[in-house]
C-alpha positions, 0 to 999 in steps of 0.5 A, spaced: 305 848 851 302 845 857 296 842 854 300 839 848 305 835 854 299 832 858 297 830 851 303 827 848 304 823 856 297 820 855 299 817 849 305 814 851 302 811 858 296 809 853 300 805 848 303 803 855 298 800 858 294 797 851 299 796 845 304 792 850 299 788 853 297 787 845 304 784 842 305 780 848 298 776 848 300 776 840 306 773 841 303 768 846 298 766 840 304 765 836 308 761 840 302 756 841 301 755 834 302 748 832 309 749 828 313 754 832 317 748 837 319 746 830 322 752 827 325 755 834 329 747 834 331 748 828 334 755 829 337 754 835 340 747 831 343 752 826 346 757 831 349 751 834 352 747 828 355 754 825 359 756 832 361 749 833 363 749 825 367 757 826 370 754 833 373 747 830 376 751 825 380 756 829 382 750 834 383 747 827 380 740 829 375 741 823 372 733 821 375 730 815 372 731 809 371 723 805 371 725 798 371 719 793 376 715 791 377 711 784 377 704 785 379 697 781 375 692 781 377 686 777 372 681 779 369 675 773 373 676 767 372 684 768 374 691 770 370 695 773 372 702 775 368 706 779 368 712 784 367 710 792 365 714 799 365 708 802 369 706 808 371 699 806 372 694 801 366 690 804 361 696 804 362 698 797 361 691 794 355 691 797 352 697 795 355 694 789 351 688 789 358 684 787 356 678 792 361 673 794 359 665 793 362 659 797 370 658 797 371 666 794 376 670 796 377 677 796 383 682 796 385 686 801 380 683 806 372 685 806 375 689 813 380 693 809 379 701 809 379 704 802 384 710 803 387 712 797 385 713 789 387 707 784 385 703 789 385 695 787 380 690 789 381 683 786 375 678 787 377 670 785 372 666 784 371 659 787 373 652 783 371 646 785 376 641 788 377 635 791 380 633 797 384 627 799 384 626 806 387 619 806 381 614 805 376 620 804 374 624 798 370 630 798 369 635 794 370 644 796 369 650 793 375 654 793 379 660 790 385 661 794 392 660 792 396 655 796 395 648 796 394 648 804 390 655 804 385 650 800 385 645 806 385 650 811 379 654 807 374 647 805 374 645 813 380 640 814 383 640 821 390 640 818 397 639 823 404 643 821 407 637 820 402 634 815 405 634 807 399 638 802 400 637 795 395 640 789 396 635 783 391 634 777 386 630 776 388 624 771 382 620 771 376 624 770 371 618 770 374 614 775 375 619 782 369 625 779 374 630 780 374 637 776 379 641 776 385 639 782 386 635 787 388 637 794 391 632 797 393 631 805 399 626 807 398 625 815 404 626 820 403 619 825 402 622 832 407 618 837 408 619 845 414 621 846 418 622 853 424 626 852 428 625 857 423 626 862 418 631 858 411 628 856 411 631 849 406 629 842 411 628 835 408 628 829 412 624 824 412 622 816 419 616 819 418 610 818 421 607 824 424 610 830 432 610 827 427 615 822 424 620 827 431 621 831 434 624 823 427 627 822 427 631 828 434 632 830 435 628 836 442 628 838 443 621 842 449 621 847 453 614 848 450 612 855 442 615 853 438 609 851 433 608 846 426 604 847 424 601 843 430 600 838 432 604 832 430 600 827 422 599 830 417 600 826 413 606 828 405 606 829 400 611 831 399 613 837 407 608 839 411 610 845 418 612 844 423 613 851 429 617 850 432 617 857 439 620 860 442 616 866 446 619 872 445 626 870 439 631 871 436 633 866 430 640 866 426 641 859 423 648 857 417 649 853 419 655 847 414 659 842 417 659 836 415 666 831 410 665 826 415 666 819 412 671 814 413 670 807 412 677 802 409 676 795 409 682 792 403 683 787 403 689 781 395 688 781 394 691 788 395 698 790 402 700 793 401 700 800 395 694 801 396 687 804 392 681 803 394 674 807 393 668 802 395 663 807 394 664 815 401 662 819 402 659 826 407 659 832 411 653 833 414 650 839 420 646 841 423 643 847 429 644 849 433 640 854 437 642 859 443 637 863 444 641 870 451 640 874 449 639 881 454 640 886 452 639 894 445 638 892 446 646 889 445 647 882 452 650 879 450 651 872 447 648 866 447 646 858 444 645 852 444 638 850 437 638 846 432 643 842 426 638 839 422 641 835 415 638 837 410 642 833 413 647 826 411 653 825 407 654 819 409 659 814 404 666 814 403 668 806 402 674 806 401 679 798 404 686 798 401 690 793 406 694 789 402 697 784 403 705 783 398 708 779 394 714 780 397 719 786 402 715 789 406 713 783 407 720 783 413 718 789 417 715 782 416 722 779 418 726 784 424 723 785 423 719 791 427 713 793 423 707 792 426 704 799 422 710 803 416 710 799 413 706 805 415 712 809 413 717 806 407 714 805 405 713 812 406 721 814 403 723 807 397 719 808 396 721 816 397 728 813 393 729 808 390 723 807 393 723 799 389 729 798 394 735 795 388 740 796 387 738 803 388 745 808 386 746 815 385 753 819 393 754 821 394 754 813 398 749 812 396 746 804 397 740 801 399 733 801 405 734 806 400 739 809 406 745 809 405 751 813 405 755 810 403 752 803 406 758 799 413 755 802 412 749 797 413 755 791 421 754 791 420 748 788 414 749 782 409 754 780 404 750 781 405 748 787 397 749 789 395 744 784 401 739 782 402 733 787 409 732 784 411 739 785 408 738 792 411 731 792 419 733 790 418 739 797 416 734 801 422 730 799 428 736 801 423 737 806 425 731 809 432 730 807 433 737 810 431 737 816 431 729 818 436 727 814 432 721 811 425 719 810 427 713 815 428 719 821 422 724 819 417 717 818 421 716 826 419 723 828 411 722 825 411 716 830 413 720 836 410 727 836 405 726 830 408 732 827 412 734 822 
């Protein structure tokens, strides 16, 4: 027995001291071979991308998923259907080699985010137009819609007091115009002192007695006038408007940009297009101030001069609901709270009714849990306008509009 013991320890010391020393030397070798970093790398970039993937999603801050959206593409007498993972309307006409020559315009913009299916992109190709500039005629290319838009687009430094038309060529031959002609009617400048106030006034007036009914000025009996009403204008005139025996304060106002909507069925429903770029205006106001033992007691209106109109921004609303968002009108959605309802919808799930994250909220107004949404349709997990018409209770229930749940969404980013 002993001597079956002393043998069974000698194996062990043996394998102790010569089997160990061989399967470390062995695994020295391999790690000096030239292909065992790489593999070591991956395999710890695997072990981290799935723990980082398993502990995403039990925080629920799972990246999203960009599935393909379909896109509209009307561009040179044609449309073009095409499915997109790309960002934006700019990167997907690259990949699409649709290039845009001189003077054509895009709608939406190159920067806008294609973020729903049915997405619509409308490309207007450029003409040839002549701009009349006074004395000067040149020539541009240009696809926008407006007659200002045009001006603006072929490099004019226009003012808002100037008038511009479009109208058609009559003579082919004699002005070598295609198509139409822009033409630019100039607003004069004067330098004006307006009870005190240095100011520039672009004016179409004729005379002075002209630019005080143009501009709405109200004279007082005792304000005198220089030159008289009935001098003709020149550019570049001085005109006086002074107040004696009263003291009079002038202020500078910002007057807002003005928006005009246009709806457009050729756009999706939610996206914007600006047709012709706005501007601020100023005027100035006139103040007659009461003075009492050299204190200023109170003040008055008596003059609001509009020194430079504002410029109307024209702005295209896309109107069209094709495709899931249409799916509003089917479920019984209100058309006046389809801009609400599409906010919260597209920050929920991004128009997507498959979309569920870990906590098992599901759908297109992410549900929780998603099996709620049975009281209203068996096929709740499939059908947008199922998911759609539980959404809408959803809201009305618990918020009393979508005005009241889309406030809600603002202030927590929840529902």
């Amino acid at each position: 027995m002993n001597k079956r013991f002393r043998r069974l320890q000698f194996r062990y010391v043996r394998f102790r001291r010569v089997r160990l020393p061989r399967r470390i030397k062995k695994f020295k070798l391999m790690s000096r071979h030239p292909h065992a970093v790489p593999f070591i790398t991956i395999g710890l970039l695997v072990i981290l991308t799935v723990g980082g993937y398993y502990l995403a999603r039990s925080t629920h801050n799972l990246p999203p998923v960009h599935d393909a959206k379909i896109v509209i593409i009307s561009h040179d007498h044609q449309q073009q259907i095409v499915p997109s993972k790309e960002g934006t309307v700019g990167q997907l006409l690259k990949k699409l080699n649709l290039n845009l020559g001189e003077g054509d315009v895009v709608e939406p913009a190159l920067t806008s985010v294609i973020d729903q299916d049915q997405f619509r992109i409308n490309i207007y190709r450029a003409v040839p137009v002549q701009i009349v500039d006074g004395a000067n005629k040149t020539f541009a290319f240009s696809a926008s819609k407006t007659p200002r838009a045009i001006a603006q687009q072929s490099g004019a430094q226009l003012y808002p007091e100037d008038i511009i038309t479009t109208v058609p060529v009559q003579d082919f031959i004699k002005s070598g115009a295609i198509g139409e002609q822009v033409v630019i009617d100039r607003a004069i400048p004067l330098d004006v002192d307006l009870y005190g106030a240095p100011v520039t006034l672009r004016t179409h007036a004729k005379t002075v007695g002209g630019l005080i009914r143009e501009k709405n000025i109200k004279l007082a009996p005792n304000d005198q006038l220089v030159p008289a009403a009935d001098t003709p204008l020149t550019s570049g005139q001085h005109v006086a408007f002074i107040r004696t025996g009263t003291k009079t304060e002038t202020v500078t106002e910002q007057i807002a940009t003005p928006i005009q909507k246009i709806n457009d069925n050729t756009l999706a429903y939610g996206t914007t297009a600006v047709r012709q770029q706005g501007s601020p205006g100023e005027q100035v106001v006139t103040y007659q101030v009461a003075i009492t033992n050299n204190v200023e007691t109170g003040r008055s209106v008596i003059q609001r001069v509009v020194t430079k109109p504002a410029v109307t921004q024209v702005v295209v609303v896309g109107t069209s609901l094709s495709g899931i968002k249409g799916d509003m009108a089917l479920a019984g959605i209100d058309p006046g709270d389809y801009n609400y309802a599409d906010y919260i919808v597209s920050h929920e799930s991004g128009w997507n009714p498959s979309a569920q994250n870990g906590s098992g909220a599901y759908g297109l107004c992410q549900a929780y849990p998603g099996s709620k949404m049975s009281t209203v349709g068996a096929d709740w997990q499939s059908n947008p306008i199922t998911q759609l018409r539980w959404c809408n209770g959803y809201a009305q229930a618990h918020y009393g509009s979508w005005a009241a749940a889309y406030n809600h969404w603002v202030n927590t980013r929840n529902w």
